[in-house]
Backbone as JSON Lines, residues from 0, in Angstrom:
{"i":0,"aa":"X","n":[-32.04,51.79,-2.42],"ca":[-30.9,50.94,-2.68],"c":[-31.41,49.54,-3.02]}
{"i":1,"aa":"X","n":[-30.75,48.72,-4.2],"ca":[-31.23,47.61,-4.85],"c":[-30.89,46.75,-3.6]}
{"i":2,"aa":"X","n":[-31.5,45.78,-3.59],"ca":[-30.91,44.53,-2.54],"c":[-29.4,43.43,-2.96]}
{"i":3,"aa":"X","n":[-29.53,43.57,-4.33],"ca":[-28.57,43.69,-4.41],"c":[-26.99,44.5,-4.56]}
{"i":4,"aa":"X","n":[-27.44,45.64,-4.08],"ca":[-26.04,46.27,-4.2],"c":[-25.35,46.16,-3.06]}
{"i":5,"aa":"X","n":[-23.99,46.35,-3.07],"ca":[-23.1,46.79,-2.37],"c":[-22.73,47.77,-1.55]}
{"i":6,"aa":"X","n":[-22.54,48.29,-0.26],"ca":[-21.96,49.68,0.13],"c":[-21.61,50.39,-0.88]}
{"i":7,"aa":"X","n":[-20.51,49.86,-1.92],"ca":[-19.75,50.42,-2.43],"c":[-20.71,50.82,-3.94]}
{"i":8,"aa":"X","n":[-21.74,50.47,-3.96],"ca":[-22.91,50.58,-5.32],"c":[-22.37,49.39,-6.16]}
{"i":9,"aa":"X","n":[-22.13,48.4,-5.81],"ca":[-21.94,47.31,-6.94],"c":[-22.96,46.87,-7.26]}
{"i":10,"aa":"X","n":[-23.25,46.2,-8.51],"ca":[-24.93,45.7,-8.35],"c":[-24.21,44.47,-8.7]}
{"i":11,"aa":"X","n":[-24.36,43.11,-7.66],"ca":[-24.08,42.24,-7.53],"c":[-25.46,41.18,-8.65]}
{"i":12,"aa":"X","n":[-26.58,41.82,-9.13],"ca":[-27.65,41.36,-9.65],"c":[-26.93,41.24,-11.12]}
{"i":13,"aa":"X","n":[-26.2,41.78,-11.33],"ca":[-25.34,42.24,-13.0],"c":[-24.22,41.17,-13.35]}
{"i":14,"aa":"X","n":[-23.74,40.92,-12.25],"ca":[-22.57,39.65,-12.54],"c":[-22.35,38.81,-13.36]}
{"i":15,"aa":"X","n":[-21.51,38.27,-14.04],"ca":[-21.35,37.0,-14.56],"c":[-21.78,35.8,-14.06]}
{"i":16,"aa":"X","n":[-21.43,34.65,-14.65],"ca":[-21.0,33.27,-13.7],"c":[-19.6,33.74,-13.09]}
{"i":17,"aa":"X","n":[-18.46,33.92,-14.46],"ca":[-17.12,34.02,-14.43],"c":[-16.79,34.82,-13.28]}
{"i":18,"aa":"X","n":[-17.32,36.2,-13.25],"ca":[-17.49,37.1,-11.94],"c":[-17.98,36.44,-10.82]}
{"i":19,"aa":"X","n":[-18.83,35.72,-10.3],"ca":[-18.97,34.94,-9.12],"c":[-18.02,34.03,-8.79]}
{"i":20,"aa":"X","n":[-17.47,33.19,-10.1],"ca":[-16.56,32.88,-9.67],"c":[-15.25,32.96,-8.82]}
{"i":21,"aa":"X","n":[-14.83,34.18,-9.98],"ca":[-13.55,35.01,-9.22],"c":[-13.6,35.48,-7.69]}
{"i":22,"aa":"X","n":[-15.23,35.37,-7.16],"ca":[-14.73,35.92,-5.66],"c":[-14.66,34.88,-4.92]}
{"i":23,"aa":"X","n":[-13.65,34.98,-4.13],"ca":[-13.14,34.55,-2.96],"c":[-13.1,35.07,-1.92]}
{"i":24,"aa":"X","n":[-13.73,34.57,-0.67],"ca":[-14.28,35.59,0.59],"c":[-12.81,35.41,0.9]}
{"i":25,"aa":"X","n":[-12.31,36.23,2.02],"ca":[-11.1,36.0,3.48],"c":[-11.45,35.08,3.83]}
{"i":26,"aa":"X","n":[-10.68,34.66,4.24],"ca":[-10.59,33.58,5.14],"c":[-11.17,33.3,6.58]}
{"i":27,"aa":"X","n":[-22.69,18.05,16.16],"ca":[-23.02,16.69,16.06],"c":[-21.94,15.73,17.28]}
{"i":28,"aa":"X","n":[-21.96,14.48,17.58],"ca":[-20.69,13.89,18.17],"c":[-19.6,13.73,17.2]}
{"i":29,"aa":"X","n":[-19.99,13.67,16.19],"ca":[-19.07,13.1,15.03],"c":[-17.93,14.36,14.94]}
{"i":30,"aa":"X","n":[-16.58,13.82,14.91],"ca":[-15.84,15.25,14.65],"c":[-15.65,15.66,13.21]}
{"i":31,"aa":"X","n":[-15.81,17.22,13.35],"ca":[-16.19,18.14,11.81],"c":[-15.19,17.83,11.11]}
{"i":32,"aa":"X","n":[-15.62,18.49,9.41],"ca":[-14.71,17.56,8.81],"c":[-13.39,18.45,8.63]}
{"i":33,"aa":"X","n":[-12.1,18.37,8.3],"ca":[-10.98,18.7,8.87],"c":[-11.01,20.17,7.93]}
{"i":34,"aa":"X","n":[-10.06,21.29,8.75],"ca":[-10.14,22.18,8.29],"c":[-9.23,22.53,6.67]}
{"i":35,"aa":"X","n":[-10.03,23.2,5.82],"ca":[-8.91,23.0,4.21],"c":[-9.66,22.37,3.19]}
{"i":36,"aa":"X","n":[-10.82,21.3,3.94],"ca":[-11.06,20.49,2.98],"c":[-12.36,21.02,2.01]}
{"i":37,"aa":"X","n":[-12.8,20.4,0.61],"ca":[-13.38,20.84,-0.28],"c":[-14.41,19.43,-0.26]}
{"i":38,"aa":"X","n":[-15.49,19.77,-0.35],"ca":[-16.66,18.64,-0.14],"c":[-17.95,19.0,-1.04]}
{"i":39,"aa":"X","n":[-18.06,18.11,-1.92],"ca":[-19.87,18.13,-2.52],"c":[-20.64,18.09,-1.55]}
{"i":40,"aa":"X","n":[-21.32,19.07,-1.81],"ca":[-22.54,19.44,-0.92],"c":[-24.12,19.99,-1.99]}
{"i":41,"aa":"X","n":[-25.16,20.01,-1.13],"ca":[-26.33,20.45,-1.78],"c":[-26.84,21.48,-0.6]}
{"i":42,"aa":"X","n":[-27.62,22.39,-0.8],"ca":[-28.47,22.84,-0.11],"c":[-29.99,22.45,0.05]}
{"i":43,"aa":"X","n":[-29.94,21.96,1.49],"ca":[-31.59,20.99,1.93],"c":[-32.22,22.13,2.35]}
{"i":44,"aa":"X","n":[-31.62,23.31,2.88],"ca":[-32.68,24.31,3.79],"c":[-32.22,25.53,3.1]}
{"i":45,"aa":"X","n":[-33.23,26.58,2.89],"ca":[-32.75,27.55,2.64],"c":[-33.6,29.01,3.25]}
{"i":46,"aa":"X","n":[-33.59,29.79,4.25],"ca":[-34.44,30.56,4.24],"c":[-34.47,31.84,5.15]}
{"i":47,"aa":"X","n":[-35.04,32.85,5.6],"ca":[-34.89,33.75,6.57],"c":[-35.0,33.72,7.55]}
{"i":48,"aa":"X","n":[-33.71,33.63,8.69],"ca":[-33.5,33.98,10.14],"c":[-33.38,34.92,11.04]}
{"i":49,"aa":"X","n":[-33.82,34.91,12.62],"ca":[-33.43,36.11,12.8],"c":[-32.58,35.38,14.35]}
{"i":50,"aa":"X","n":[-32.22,36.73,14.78],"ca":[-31.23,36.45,16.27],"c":[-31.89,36.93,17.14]}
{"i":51,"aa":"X","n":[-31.35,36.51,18.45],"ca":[-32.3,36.88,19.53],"c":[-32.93,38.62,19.52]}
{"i":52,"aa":"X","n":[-32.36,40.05,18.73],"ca":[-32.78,40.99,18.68],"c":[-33.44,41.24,17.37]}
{"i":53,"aa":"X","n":[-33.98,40.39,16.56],"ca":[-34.73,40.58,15.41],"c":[-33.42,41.0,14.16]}
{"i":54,"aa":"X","n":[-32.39,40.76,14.06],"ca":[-31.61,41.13,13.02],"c":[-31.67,39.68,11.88]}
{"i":55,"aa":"X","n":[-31.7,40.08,11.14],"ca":[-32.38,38.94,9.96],"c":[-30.97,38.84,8.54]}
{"i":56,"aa":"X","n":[-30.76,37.15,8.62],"ca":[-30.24,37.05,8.04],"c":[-30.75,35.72,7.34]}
{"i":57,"aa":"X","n":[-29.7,35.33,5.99],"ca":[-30.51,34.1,5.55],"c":[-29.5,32.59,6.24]}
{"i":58,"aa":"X","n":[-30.17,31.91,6.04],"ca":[-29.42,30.07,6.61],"c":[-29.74,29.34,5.85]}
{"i":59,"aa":"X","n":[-28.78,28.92,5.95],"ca":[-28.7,27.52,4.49],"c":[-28.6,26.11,5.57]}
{"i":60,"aa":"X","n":[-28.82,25.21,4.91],"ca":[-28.33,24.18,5.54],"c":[-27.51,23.3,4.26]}
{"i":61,"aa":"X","n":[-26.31,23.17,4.49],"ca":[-25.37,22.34,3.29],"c":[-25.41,20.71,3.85]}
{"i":62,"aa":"X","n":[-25.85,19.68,3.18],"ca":[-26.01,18.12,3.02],"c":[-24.62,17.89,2.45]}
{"i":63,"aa":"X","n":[-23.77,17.02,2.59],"ca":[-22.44,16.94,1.93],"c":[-22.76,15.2,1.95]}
{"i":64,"aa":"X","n":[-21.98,15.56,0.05],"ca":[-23.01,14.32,-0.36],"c":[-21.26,13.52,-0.47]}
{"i":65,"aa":"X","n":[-20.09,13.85,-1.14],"ca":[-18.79,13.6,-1.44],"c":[-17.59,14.15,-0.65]}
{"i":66,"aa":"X","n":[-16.88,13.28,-0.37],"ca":[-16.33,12.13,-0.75],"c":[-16.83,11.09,0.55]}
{"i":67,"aa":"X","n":[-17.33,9.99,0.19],"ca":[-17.88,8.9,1.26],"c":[-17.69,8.94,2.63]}
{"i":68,"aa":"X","n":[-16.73,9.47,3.45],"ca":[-15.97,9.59,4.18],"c":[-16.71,10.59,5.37]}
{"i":69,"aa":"X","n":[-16.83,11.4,4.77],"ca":[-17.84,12.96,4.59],"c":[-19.53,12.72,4.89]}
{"i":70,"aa":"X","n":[-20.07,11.91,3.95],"ca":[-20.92,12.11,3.4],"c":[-21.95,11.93,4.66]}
{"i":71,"aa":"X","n":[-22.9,12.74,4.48],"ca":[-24.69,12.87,5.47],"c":[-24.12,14.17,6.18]}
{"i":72,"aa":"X","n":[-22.83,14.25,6.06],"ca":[-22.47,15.02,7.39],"c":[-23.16,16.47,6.95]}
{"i":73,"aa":"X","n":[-23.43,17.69,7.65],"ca":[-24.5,19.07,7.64],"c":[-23.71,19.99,8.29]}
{"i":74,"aa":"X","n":[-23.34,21.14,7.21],"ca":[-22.78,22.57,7.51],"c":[-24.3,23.76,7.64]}
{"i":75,"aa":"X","n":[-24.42,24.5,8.63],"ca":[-25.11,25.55,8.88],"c":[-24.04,26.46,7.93]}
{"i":76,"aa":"X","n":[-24.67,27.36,8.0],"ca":[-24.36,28.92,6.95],"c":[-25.05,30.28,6.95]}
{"i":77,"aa":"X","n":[-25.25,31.13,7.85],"ca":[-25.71,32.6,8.13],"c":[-25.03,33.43,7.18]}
{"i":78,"aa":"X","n":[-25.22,34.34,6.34],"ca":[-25.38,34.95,5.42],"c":[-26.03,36.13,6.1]}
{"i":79,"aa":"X","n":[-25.36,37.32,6.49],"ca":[-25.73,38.21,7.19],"c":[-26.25,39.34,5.71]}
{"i":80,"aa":"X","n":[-26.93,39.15,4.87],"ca":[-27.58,39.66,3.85],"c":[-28.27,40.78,3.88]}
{"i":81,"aa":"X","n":[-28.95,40.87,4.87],"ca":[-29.98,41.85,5.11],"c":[-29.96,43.07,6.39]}
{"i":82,"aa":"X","n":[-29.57,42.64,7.42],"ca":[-29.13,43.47,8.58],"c":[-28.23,43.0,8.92]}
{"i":83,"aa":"X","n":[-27.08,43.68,9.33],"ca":[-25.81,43.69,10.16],"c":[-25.45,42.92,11.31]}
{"i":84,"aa":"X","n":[-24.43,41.9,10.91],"ca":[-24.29,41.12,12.5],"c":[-24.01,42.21,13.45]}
{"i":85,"aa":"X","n":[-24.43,41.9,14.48],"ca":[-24.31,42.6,15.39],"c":[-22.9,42.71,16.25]}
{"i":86,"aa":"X","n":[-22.38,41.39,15.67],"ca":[-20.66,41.17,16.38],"c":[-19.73,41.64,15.23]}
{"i":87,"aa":"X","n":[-20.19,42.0,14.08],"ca":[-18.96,42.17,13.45],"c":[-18.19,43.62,13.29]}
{"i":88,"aa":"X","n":[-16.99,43.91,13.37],"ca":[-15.77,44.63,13.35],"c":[-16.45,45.5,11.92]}
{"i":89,"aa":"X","n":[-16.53,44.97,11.0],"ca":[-16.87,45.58,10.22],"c":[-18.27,45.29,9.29]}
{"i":90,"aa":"X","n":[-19.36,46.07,10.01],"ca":[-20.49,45.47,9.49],"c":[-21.27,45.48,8.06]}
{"i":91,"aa":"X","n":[-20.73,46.09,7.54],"ca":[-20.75,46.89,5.69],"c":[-20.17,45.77,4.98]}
{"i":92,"aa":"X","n":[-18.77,45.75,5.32],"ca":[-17.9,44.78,4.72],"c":[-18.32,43.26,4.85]}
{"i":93,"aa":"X","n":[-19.01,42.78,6.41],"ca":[-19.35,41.86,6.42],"c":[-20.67,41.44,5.34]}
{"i":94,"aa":"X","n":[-21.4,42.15,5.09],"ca":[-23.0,42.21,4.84],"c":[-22.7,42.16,3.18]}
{"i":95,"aa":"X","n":[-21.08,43.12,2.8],"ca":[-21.12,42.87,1.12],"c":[-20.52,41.53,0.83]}
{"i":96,"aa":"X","n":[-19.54,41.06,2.0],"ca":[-19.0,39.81,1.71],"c":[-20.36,38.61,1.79]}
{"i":97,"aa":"X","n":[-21.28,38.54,2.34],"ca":[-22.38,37.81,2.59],"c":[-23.26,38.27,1.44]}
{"i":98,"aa":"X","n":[-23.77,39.23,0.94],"ca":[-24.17,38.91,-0.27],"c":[-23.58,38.98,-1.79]}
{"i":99,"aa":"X","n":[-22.2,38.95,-1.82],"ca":[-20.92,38.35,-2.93],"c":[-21.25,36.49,-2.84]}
{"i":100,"aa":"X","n":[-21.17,36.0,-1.96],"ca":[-21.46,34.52,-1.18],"c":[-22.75,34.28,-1.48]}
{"i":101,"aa":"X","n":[-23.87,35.09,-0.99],"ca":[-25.58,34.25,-2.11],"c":[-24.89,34.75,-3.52]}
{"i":102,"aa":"X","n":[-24.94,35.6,-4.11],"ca":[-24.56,35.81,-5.23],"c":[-24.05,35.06,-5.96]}
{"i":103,"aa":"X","n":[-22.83,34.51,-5.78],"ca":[-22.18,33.5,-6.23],"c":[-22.71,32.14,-6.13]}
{"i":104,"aa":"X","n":[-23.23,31.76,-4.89],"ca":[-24.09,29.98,-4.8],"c":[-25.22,30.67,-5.66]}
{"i":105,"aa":"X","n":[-26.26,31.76,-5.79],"ca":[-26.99,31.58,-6.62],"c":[-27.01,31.57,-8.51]}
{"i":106,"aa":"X","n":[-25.44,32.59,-8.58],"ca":[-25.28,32.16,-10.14],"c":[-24.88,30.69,-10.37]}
{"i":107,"aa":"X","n":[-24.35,29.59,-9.24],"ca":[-23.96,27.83,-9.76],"c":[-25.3,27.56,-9.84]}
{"i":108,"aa":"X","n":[-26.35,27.79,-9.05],"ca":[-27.65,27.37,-8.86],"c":[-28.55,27.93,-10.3]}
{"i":109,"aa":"X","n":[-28.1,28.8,-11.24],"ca":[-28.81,28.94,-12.33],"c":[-29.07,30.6,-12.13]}
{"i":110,"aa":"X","n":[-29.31,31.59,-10.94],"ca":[-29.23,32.66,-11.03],"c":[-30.55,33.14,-11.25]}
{"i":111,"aa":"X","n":[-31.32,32.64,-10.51],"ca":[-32.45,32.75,-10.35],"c":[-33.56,33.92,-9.48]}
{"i":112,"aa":"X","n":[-32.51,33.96,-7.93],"ca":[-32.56,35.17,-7.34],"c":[-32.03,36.38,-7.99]}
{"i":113,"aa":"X","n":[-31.09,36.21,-8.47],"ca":[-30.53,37.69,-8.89],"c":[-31.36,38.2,-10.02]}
{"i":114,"aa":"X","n":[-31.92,37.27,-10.72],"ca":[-32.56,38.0,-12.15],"c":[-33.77,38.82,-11.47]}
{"i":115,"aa":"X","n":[-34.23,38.21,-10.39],"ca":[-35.49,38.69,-9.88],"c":[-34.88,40.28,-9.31]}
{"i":116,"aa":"X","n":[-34.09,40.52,-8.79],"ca":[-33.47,41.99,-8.77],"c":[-33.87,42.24,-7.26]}
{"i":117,"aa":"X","n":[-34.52,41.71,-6.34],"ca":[-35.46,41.87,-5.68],"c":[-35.04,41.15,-4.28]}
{"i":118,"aa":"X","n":[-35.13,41.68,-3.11],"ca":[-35.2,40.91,-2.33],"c":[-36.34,39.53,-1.82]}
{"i":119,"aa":"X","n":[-35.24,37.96,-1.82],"ca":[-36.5,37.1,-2.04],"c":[-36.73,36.3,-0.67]}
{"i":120,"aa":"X","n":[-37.91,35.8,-0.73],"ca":[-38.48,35.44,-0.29],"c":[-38.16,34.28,0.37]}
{"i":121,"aa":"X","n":[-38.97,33.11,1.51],"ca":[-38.28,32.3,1.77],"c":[-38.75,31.33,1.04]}
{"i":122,"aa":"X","n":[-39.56,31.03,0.38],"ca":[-40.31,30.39,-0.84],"c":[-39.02,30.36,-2.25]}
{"i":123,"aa":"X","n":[-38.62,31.57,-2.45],"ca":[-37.71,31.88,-3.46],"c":[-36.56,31.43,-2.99]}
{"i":124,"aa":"X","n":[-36.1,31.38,-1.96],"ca":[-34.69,30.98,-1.8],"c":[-34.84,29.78,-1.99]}
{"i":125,"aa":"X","n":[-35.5,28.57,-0.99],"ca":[-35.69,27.49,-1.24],"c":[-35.76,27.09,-2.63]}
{"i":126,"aa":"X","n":[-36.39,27.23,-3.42],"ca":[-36.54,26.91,-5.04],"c":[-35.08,26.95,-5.56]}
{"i":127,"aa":"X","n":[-34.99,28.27,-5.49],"ca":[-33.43,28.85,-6.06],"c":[-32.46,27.78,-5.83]}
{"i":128,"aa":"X","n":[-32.02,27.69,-4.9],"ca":[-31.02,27.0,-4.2],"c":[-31.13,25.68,-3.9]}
{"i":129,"aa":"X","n":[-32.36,24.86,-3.65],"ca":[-32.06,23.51,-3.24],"c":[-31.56,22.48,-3.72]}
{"i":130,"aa":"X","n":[-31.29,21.38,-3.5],"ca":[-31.06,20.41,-4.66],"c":[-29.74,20.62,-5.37]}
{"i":131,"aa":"X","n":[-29.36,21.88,-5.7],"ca":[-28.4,22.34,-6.27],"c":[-26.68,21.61,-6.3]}
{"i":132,"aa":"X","n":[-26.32,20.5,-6.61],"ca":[-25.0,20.57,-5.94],"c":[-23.67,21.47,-6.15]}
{"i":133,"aa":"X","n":[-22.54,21.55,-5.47],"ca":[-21.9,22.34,-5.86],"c":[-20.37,21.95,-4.58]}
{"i":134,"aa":"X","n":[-19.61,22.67,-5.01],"ca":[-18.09,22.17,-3.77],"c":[-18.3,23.32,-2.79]}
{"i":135,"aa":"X","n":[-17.88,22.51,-1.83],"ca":[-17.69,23.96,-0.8],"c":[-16.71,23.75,0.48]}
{"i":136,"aa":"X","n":[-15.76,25.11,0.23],"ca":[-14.33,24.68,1.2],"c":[-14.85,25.25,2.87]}
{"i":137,"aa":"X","n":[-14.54,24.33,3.3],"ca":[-14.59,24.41,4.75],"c":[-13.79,24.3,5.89]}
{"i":138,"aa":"X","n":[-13.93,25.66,6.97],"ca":[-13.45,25.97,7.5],"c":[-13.84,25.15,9.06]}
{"i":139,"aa":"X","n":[-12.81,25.22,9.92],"ca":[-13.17,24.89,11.38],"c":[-13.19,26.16,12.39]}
{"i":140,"aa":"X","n":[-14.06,25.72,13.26],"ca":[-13.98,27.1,14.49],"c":[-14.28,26.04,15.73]}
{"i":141,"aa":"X","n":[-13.55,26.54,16.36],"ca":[-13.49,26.36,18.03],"c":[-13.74,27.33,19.03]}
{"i":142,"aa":"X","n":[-14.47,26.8,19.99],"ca":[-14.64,27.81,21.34],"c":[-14.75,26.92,22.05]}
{"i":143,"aa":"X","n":[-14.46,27.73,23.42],"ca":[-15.06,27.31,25.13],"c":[-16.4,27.24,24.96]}
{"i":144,"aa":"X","n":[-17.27,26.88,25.26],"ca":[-18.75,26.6,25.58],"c":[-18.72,27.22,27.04]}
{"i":145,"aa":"X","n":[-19.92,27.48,27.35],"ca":[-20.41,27.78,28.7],"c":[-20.0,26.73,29.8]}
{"i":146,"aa":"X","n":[-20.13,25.51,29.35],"ca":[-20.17,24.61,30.56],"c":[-18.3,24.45,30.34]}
{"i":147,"aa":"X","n":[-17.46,25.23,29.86],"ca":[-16.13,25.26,29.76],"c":[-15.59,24.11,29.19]}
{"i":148,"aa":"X","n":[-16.27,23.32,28.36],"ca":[-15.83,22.12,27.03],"c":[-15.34,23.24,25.76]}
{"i":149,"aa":"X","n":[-14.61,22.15,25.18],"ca":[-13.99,23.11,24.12],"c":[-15.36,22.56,22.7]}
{"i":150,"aa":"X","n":[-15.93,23.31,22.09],"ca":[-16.49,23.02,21.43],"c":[-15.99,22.91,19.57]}
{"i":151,"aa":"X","n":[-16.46,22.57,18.92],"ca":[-15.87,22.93,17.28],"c":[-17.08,22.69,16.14]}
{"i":152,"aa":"X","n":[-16.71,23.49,14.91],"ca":[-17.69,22.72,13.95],"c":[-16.69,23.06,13.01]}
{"i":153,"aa":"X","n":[-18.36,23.11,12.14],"ca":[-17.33,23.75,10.59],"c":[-18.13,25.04,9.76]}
{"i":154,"aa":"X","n":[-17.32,25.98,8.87],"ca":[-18.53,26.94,8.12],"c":[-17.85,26.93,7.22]}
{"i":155,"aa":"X","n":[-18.8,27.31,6.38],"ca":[-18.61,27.56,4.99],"c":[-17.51,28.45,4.96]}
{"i":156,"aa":"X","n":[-16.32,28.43,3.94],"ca":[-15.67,29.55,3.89],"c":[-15.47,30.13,2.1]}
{"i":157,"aa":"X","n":[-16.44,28.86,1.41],"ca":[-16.12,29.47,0.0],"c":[-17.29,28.33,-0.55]}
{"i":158,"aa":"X","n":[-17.63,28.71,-1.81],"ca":[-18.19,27.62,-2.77],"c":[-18.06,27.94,-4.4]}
{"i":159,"aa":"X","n":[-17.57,26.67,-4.87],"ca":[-17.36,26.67,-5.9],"c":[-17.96,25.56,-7.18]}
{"i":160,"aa":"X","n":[-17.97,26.16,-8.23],"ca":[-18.62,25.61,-9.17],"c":[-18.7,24.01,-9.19]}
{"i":161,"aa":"X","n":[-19.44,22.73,-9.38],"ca":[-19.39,21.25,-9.23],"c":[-18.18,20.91,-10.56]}
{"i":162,"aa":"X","n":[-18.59,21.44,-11.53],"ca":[-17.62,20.79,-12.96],"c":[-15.79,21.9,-12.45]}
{"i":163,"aa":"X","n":[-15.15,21.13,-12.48],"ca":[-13.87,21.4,-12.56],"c":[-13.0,21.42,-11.06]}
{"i":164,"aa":"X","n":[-14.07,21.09,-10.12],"ca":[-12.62,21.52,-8.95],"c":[-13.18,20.33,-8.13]}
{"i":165,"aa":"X","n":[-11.79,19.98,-8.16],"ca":[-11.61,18.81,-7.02],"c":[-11.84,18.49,-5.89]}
{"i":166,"aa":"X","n":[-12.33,17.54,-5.1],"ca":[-12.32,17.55,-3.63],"c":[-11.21,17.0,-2.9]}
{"i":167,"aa":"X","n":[-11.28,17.73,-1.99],"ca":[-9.75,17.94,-0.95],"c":[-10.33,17.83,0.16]}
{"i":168,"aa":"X","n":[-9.48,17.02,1.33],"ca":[-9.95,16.6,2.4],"c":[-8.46,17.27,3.45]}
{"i":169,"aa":"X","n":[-8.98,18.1,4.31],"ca":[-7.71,18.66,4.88],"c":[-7.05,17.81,6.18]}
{"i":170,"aa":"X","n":[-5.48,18.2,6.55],"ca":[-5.05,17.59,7.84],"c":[-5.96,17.82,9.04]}
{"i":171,"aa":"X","n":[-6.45,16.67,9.68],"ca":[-6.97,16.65,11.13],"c":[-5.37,17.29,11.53]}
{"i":172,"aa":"X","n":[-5.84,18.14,12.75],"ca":[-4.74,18.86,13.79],"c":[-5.53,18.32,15.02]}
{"i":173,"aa":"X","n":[-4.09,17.71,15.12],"ca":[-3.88,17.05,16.44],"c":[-3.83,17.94,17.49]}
{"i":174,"aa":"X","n":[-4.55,17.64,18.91],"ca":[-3.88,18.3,19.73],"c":[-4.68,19.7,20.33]}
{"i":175,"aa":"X","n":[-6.45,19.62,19.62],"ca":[-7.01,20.5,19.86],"c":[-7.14,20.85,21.66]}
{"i":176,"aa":"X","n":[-6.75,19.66,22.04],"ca":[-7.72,19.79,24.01],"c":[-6.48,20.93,24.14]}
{"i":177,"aa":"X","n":[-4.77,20.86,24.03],"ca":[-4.14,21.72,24.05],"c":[-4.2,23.15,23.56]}
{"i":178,"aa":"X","n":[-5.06,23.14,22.63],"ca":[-5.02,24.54,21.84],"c":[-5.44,25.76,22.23]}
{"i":179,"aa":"X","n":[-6.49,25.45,23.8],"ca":[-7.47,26.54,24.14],"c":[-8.22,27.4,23.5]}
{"i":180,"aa":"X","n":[-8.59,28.48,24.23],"ca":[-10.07,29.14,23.3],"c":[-8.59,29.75,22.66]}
{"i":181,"aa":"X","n":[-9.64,30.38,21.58],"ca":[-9.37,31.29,20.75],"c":[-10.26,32.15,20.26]}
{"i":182,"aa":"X","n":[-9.91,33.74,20.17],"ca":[-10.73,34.73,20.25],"c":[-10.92,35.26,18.22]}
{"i":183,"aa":"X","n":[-11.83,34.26,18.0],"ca":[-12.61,34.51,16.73],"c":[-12.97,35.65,16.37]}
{"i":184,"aa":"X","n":[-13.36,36.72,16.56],"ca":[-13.42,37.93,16.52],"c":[-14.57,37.94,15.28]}
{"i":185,"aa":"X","n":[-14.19,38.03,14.65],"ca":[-15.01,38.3,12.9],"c":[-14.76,37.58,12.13]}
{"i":186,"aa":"X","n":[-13.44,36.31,12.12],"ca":[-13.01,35.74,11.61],"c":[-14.2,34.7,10.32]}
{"i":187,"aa":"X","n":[-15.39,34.19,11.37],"ca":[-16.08,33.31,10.65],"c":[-17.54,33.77,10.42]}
{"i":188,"aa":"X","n":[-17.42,33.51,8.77],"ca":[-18.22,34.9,8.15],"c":[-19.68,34.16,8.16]}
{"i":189,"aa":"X","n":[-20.45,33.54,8.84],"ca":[-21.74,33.16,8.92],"c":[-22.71,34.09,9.71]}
C-alpha cells in the first residue's frame, strides 16, 4: 500500500491543488486565539513523533505571523499519518483525514512530498513545508488537567490557500470557568 493512499485506495499523491482544496476536515499564559478564527501562519517545525507506546505520527509547529493581534503566537498539530491514534473512535477514518490534511498543506507548499510518492522523511518534511505561509482556521479545546484547572489551547482544524481567503478572528466565549470539562472524544483531529 502507497503511503499515500487511503483505506478507501485513494491515492492522495494524484490530487490537484483544486482537489486539496475542496477538502475540508469535520470539525502558553497568553489566552488561545478565539475559536472560528482564520490566521497566517508558517510552519517552523516539521517532523516525526511518537507517543508514549511508539505510535508515530508527524508534528508541525504553526508560527502565526497575521493579524498583529495574533501574531508570535504557536499552534502544535499531530497528523496521525502513519499509525493509528490510539484514542480514536475511528482509527482509518482518522489516519485518512490526517493524511487529506499533509496532503493538502503540502500541495499550498508546492507538493513536494507527494511527487516523491513515498513516505518522507524528517529532513523531507522540514524542506517541504517550512517557511511556507498559508491561513489556517482554528479550533479551541478545553479540559480538566490533572491538578483539576481547566486547561485550553488551540488546533488546527483546516488550512487554506494564502491568495484569496481572508482572516477572521472569532468571538472570545465568555464564561469558560462555568463551562466545565467536556468529553472531547475524537473531536480534535491532531
Amino acid at each position: 500500500m502507497s503511503f499515500w493512499a487511503t483505506s478507501t485506495g485513494e491515492n492522495l499523491a494524484a490530487q490537484s491543488k483544486e482537489q486539496a482544496q475542496a477538502y475540508t476536515p469535520p470539525t502558553n499564559d497568553l489566552e488561545p486565539i478565539p475559536g472560528g478564527s482564520k490566521v497566517r501562519a508558517f510552519v517552523k517545525e516539521a517532523g516525526w513523533d511518537k507517543d508514549k507506546d511508539g505510535n508515530r505520527f508527524v508534528k508541525l509547529r504553526w508560527d502565526v505571523t497575521k493579524p498583529d493581534s495574533h501574531a508570535k503566537r504557536v499552534v502544535f498539530h499531530k497528523l496521525w499519518v502513519k499509525d493509528n491514534d490510539p484514542n480514536a473512535k475511528d482509527p482509518n477514518g482518522k489516519r485518512d483525514k490526517a493524511l487529506r490534511m499533509l496532503a493538502k498543506i503540502d500541495a499550498f507548499a508546492g507538493g513536494k512530498l507527494a511527487a516523491k510518492g513515498a513516505e518522507p522523511s524528517d529532513d523531507e518534511l522540514l524542506i517541504a513545508l517550512a517557511n511556507k505561509e498559508m491561513v489556517i482556521a482554528v479550533e479551541l479545546w478545553e479540559m480538566k488537567g490533572s491538578d483539576g484547572q481547566m486547561m485550553s489551547g488551540n488546533w488546527v482544524r483546516d488550512v487554506y490557500a494564502l491568495e484569496g481567503t481572508a482572516l477572521v478572528i472569532g468571538e472570545a466565549k465568555g464564561g469558560k470557568a462555568d463551562a466545565g470539562p467536556r468529553d472531547l472524544g475524537d473531536e480534535i483531529p491532531f
